[in-house]
C-alpha positions as CSV (number, residue, x, y, z in Angstrom):
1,X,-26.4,44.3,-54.8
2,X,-27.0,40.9,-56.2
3,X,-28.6,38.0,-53.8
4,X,-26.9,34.6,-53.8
5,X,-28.4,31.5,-52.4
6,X,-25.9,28.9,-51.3
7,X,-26.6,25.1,-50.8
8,X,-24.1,23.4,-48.6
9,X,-22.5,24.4,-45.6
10,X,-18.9,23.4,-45.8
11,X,-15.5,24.1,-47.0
12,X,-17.0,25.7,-50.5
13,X,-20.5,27.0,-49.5
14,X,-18.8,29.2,-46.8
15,X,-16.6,30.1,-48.4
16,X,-19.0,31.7,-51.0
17,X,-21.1,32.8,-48.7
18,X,-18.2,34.9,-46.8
19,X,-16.7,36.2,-50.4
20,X,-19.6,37.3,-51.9
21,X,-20.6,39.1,-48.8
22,X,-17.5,40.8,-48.2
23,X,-17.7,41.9,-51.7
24,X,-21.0,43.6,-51.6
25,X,-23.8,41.3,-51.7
26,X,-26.4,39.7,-49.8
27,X,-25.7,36.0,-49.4
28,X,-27.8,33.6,-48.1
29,X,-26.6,29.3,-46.6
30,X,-28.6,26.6,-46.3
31,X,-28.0,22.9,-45.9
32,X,-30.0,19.9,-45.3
33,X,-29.2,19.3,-41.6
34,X,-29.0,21.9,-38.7
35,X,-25.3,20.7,-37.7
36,X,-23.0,22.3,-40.1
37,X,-25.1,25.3,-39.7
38,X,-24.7,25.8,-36.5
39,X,-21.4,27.0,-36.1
40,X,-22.0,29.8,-38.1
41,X,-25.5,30.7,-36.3
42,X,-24.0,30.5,-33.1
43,X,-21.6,33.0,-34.4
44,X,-24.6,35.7,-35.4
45,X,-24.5,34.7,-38.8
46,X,-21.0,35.6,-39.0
47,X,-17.9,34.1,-40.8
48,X,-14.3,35.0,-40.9
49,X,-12.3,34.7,-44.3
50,X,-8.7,34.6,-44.0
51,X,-5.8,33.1,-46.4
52,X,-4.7,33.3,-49.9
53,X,-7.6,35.8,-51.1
54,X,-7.7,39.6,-52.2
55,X,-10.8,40.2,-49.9
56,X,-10.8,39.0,-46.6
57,X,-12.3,39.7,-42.8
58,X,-15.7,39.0,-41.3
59,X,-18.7,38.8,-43.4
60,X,-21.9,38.3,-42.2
61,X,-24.7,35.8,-44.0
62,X,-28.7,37.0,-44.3
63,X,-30.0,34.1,-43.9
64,X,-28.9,30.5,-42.4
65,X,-31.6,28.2,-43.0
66,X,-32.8,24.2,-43.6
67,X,-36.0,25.5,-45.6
68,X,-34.9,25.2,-48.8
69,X,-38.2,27.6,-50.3
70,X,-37.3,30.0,-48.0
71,X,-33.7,30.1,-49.2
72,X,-33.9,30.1,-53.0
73,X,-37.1,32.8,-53.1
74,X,-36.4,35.6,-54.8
75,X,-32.2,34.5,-55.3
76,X,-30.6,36.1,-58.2
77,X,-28.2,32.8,-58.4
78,X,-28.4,29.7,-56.6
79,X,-24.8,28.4,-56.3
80,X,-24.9,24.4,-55.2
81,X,-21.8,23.3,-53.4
82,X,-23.2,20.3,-52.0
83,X,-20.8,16.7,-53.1
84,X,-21.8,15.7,-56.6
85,X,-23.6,12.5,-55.6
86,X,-26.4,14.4,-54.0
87,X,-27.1,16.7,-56.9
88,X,-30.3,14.5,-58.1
89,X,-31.7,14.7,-54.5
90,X,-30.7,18.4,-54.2
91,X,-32.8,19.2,-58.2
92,X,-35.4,17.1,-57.6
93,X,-36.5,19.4,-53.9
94,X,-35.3,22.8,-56.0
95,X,-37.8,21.5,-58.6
96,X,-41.0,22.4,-56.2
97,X,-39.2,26.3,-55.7
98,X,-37.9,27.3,-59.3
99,X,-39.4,29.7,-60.8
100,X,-38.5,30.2,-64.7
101,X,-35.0,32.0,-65.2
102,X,-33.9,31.8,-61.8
103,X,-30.3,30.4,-62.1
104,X,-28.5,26.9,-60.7
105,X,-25.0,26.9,-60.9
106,X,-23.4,23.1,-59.7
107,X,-19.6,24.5,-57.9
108,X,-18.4,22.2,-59.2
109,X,-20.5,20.0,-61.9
110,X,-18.3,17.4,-61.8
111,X,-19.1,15.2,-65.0
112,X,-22.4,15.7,-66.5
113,X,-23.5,17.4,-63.3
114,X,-25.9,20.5,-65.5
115,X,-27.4,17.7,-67.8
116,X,-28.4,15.2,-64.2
117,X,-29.9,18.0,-62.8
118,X,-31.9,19.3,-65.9
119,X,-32.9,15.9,-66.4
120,X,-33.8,16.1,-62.6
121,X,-35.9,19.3,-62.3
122,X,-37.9,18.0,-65.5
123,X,-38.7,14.7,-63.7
124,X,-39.6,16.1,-60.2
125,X,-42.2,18.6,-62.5
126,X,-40.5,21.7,-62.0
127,X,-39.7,24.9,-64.4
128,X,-38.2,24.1,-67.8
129,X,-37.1,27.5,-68.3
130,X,-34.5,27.7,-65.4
131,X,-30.7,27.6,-66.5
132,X,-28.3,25.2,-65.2
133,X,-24.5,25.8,-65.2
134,X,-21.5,24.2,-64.2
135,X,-18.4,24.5,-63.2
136,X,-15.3,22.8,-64.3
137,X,-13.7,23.4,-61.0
138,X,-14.1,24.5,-57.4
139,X,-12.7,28.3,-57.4
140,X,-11.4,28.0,-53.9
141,X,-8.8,25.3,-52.4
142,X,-10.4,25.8,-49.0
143,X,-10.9,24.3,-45.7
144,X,-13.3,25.7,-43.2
145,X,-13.3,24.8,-39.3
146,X,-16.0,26.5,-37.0
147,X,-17.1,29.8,-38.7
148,X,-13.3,30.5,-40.3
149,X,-12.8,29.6,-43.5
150,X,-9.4,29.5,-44.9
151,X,-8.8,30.0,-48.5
152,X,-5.4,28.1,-49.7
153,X,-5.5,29.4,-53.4
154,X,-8.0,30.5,-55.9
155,X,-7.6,29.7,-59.1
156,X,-7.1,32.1,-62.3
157,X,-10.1,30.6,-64.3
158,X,-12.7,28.1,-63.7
159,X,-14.6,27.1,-67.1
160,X,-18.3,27.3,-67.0
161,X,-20.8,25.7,-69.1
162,X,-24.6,24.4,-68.9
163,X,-28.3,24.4,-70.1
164,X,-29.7,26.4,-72.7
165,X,-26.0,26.4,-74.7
166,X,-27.4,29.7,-75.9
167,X,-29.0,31.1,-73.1
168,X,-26.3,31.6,-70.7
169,X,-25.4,35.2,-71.1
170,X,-27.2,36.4,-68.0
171,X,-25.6,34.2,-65.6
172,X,-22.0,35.4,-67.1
173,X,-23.7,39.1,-67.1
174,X,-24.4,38.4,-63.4
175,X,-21.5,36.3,-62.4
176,X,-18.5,38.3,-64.5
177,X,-18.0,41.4,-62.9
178,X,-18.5,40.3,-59.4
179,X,-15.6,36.8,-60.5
180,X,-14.1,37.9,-63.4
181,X,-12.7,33.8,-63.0
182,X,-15.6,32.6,-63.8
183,X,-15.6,32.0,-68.2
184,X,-17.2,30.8,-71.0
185,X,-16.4,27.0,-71.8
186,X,-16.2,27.6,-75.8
187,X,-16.7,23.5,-76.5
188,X,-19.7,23.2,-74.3
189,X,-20.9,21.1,-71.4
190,X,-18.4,18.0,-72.9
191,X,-15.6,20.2,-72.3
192,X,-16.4,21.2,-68.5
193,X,-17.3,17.6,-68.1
194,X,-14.4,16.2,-69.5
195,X,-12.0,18.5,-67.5
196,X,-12.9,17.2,-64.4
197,X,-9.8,17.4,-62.1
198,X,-11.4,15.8,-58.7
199,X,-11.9,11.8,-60.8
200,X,-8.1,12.5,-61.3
201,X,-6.9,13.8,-58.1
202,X,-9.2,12.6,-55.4
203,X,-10.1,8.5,-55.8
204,X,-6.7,6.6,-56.6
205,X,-4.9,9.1,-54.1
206,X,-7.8,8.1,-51.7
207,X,-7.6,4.8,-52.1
208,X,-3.6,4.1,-52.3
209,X,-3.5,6.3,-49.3
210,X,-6.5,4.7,-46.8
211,X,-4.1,2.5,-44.5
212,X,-2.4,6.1,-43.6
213,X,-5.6,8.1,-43.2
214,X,-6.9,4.9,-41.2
215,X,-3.9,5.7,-38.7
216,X,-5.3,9.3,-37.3
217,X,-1.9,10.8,-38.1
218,X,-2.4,14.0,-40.0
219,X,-0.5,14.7,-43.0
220,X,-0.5,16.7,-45.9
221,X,-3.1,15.3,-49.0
222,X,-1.0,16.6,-51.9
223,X,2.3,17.3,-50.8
224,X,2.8,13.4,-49.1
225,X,-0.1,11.6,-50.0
226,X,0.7,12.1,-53.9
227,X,3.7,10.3,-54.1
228,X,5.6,9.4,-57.1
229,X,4.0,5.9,-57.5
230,X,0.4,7.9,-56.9
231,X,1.2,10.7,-59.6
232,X,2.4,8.0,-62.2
233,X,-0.8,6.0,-61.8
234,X,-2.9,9.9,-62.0
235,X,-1.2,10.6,-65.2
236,X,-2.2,6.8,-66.8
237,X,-6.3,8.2,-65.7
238,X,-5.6,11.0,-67.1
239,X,-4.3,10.0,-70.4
240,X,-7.1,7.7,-70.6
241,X,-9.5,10.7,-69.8
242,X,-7.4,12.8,-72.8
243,X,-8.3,9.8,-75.3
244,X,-11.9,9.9,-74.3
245,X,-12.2,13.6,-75.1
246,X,-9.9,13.6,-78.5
247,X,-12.5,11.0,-79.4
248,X,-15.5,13.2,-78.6
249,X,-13.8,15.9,-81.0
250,X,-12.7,18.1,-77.3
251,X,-9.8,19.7,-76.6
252,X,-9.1,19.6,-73.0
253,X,-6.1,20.6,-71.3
254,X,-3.9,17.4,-69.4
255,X,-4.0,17.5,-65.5
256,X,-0.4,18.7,-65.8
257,X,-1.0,21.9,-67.9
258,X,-4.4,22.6,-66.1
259,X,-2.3,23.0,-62.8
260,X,0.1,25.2,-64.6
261,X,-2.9,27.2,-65.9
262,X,-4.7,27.4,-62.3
263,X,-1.9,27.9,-59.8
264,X,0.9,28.7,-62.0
265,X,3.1,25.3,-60.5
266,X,6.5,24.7,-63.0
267,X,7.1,21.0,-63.7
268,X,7.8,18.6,-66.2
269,X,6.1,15.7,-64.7
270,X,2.7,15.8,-62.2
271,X,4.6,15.1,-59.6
272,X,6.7,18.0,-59.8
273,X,4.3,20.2,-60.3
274,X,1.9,19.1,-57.5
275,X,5.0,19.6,-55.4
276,X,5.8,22.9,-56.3
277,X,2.6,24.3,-56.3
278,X,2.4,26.4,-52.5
279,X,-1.4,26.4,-52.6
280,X,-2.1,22.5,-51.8
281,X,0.4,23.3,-48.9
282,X,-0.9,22.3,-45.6
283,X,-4.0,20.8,-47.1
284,X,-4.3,18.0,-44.6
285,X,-6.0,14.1,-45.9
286,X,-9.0,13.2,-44.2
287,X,-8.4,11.0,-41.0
288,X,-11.0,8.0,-40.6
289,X,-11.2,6.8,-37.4
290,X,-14.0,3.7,-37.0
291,X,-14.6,0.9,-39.4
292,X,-17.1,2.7,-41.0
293,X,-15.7,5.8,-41.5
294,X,-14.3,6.1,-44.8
295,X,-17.8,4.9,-46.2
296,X,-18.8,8.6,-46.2
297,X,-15.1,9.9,-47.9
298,X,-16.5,12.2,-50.3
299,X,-13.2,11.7,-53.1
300,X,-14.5,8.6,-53.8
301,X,-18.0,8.5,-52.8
302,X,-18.4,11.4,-54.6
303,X,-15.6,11.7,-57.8
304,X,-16.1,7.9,-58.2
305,X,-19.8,8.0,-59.8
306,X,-19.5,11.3,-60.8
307,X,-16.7,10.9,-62.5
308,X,-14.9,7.5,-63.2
309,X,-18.0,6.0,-63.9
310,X,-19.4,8.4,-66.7
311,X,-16.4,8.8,-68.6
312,X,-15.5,5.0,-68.6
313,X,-18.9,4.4,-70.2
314,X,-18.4,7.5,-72.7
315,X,-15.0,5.8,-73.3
316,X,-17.2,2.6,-74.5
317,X,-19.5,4.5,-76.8
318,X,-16.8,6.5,-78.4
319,X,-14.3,3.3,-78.7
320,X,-11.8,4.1,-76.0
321,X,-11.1,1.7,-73.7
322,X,-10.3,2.7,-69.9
323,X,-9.0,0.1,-68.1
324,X,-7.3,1.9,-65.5
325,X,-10.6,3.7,-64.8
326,X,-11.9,0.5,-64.5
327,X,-9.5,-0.7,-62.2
328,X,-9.8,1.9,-59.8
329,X,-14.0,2.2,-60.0
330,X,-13.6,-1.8,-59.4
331,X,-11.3,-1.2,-56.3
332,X,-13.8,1.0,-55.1
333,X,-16.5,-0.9,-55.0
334,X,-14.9,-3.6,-53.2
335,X,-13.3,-1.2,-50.1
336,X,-16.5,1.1,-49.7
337,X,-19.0,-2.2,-50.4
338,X,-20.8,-0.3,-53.3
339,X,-21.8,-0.2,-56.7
340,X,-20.7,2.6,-58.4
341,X,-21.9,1.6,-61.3
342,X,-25.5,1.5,-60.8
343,X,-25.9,4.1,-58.5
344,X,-23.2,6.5,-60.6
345,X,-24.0,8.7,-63.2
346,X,-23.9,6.0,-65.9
347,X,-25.5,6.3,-69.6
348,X,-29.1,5.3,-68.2
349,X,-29.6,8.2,-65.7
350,X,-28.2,11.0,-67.3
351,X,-30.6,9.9,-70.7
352,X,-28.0,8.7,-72.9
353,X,-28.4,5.2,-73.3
354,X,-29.3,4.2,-76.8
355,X,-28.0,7.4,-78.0
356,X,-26.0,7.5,-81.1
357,X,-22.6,9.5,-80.7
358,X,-23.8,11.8,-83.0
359,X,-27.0,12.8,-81.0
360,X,-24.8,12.7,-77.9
361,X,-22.4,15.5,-78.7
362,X,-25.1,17.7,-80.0
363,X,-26.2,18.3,-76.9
């Protein structure tokens, strides 16, 4: 019996924390704030997992906890499902716990998510010799409400890759036979970065679609809010993202053939294929209601710096230009009255400013 240590509370955190239970092992939750905690305390430490998954039924959590000390101690793998854009703050706390070789997985990394918080557990003074991973992808298309968690799909494969290159083999040693999904990204932390799914799928689908989320009227995120229009403008980010990575010298997959790989969807265009696939069915859009409410809507607060942002600028070092990236990171920063920018994962805070291309792919 392996114990995992879970940061975040929501859709993907209980969700991991319910799996892994139900298949064996001791799982501990944490999150920052009592709140989203509390509805699985109130339960006895008990979720219910129910949906599109081989294991499923009530699974019960050691530990629900704000102390993050407490929570990591001991943990054979601490998996971090908290939104991308609080990974700094979340490494730079986990720096006064680590101890050397414990494990960090980022589910998911996002883009550059292992290298920001390596960068971020060397700055806040903590153990050098703990291993950062990422993951391309969320495994689960999830929602939870209360203490159920429904799983929509999970994916075939989710590529993993982090910090050392060469000194992953006991997380995947760990990790394998308990999520045989989980694999080993052959080209490295560029291509897990690069192959980030959510800067495609969750800001310009967000922002085209804020004037219907803005009504309160549910409806479904994939299925209506991805409209022909919405899919054509996807596929022009994504072909920008697919220049960006030829010219790093990685082989990625198009958004297109990564949702055939992942859910098996048929398609010749991404439209189609988002249509057809029966896992994003009945995946409901957030519904804002208040002026301020979409200023906390995690697809573009989150996939927006952490996604948009870096691979525009890697597009400037490497020669690629990414106008359409642009245009959507510049939309966002005049709906949500930000700077994605600055306060993004650009070239500066992830330690790649001044780098030559040469010394940034080596790493």
């Amino acid at each position: 019996m392996s114990c995992f240590a879970i940061i975040g509370a929501g859709n993907a955190g209980c969700a991991f924390a319910a799996h892994l239970n139900l298949l064996g092992h001791q799982t501990r939750l944490y999150d920052v704030v009592p709140e989203p905690l509390a509805a699985v305390s109130e339960f006895g430490n008990k979720l219910i997992l129910e949906g599109e998954i081989p294991v499923s039924g009530e699974a019960r959590v050691e530990l629900v906890t704000t102390d993050l000390g407490k929570l990591v101690e001991g943990a054979d793998l601490i998996l971090c499902t908290s939104p991308a854009h609080t990974h700094m703050a979340v490494a730079l706390e986990l720096a006064k716990y680590l101890e050397p070789g414990q494990m960090v997985m980022l589910n998911p990394g996002r883009t550059c998510g292992a290298l920001e918080v390596k960068e971020a557990i060397a700055a806040g003074g903590g153990t050098t010799a703990a291993i950062v991973i990422e993951a391309q992808t969320l495994l689960y298309a999830c929602r939870r409400q209360g203490n159920r968690v429904h799983v929509f799909g999970v994916k075939e494969t989710v590529a993993c890759a982090g910090f050392p290159g060469d000194g992953l083999a006991p997380f995947f040693d760990l990790l394998q036979p308990i999520l045989p999904q989980f694999v080993k990204a052959e080209q490295g932390i560029w291509q897990t970065s690069l192959d980030n799914i959510g800067m495609l799928f969750h800001p310009a689908p967000t922002l085209l679609n804020l004037a219907r989320m803005e009504t309160g009227v549910p409806f479904d995120y994939y299925h209506e809010g991805m409209s022909p229009t919405v899919a054509f403008l996807v596929e022009q980010l994504d072909a920008e993202r697919c220049a960006v990575a030829r010219a790093m010298g990685v082989t990625i997959p198009t958004a297109l053939e990564w949702l055939k790989a992942s859910y098996g969807t048929t398609g010749s265009t991404l439209h189609e294929a988002i249509q057809n696939n029966r896992f994003y069915a009945g995946i409901k859009a957030p519904q804002l209601k208040g002026i301020d409410a979409k200023k906390g809507l995690r697809y573009v607060v989150e996939d927006v710096p952490s996604g948009l942002v870096p691979v525009s600028q890697l597009g400037s070092v490497f020669g690629v230009p990414t106008p359409v990236m642009n245009l959507v990171i510049d939309l966002a920063d005049t709906l949500f009255e930000r700077n994605f920018r600055e306060s993004g994962r650009n070239l500066d805070r992830l330690g790649l400013a001044g780098k030559s291309r040469e010394e940034i792919l080596r790493l």
